[in-house]
C-alpha positions in Angstrom: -1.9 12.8 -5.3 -5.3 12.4 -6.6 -6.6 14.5 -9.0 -10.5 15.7 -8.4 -11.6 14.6 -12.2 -9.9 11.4 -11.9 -11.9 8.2 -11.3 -11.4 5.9 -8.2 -11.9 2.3 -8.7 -11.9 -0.2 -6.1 -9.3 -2.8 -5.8 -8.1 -6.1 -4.3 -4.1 -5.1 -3.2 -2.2 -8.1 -1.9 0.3 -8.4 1.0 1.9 -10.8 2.8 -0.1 -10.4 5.7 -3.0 -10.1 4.3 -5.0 -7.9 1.7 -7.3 -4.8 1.7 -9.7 -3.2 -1.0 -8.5 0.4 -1.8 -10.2 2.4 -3.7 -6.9 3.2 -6.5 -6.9 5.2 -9.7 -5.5 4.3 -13.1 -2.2 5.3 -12.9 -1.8 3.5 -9.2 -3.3 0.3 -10.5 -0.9 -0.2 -13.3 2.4 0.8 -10.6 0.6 -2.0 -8.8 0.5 -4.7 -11.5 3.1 -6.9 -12.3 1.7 -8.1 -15.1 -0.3 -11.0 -13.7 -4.2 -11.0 -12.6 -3.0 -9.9 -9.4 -2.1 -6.3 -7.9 0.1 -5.7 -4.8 -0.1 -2.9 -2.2 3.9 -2.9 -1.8 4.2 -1.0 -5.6 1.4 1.8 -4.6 3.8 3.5 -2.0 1.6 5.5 1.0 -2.5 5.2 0.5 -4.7 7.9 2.6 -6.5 6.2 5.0 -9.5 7.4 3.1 -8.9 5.6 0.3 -9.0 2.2 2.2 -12.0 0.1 2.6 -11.6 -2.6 4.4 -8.7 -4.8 4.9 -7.7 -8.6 5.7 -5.2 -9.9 8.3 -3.9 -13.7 7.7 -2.8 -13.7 11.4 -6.3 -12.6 12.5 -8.1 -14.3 9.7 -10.7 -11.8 9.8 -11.9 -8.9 7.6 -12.0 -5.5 9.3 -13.3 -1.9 8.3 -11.6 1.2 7.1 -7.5 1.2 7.0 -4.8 -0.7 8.3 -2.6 1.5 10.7 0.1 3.1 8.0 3.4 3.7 10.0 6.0 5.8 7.8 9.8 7.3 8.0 12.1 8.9 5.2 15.4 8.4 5.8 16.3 9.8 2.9 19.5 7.6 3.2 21.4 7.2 0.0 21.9 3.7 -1.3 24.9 4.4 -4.5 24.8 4.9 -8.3 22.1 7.6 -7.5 19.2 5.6 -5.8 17.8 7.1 -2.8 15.9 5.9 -0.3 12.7 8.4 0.3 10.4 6.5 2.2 9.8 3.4 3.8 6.7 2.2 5.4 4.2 -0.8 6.6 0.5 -1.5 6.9 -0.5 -3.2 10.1 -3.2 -4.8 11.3 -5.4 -2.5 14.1 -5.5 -5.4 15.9 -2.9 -7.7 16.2 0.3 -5.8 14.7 0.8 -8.2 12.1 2.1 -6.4 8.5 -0.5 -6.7 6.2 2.4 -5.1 3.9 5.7 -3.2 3.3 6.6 -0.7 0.7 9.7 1.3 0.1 9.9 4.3 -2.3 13.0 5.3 -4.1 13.8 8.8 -6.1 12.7 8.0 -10.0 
């Protein structure tokens, strides 16, 4: 959840499918970075749509406006030694289907 203080700063967030720029904050942009010059959309967990820009699908090869379609369940589902499954979810392109990218969210 975005604080209304905090600053926004937009981003490059890879996929496999593709990319999109996202407007991110701090704390979201380090959870994204795996240490390398790159950042991945799979370690931010669920984005508003309103925080997206524009995004890129490889199957496509075109750019396109505003979000990907974000299509989410929580199954909750327990996965041993404590670890639960919360969320699990996929960016797709508007146009073609293709995952842009997945991301799965776990209790902490």
């Amino acid at each position: 959840m975005v604080q209304q203080n905090e600053d926004l700063e937009e981003k490059k967030l890879l996929g496999s499918g593709g990319y999109v720029l996202a407007k991110l904050t701090e704390q979201e942009e380090l959870r994204a970075s795996l240490g390398i010059p790159q950042i991945f959309l799979a370690n931010v967990d669920r984005l508003n749509e309103d925080r997206f820009l524009r995004y890129f699908c490889k199957k496509c090869g075109k750019e396109y406006l505003g979000s990907p379609l974000i299509r989410f369940e929580n199954p909750n589902e327990k996965l041993g030694e404590g670890v639960i499954l919360i969320e699990k979810g996929e960016y797709k392109c508007r146009i073609c289907d293709n995952i842009i990218a997945l991301y799965r969210k776990f209790n902490r």
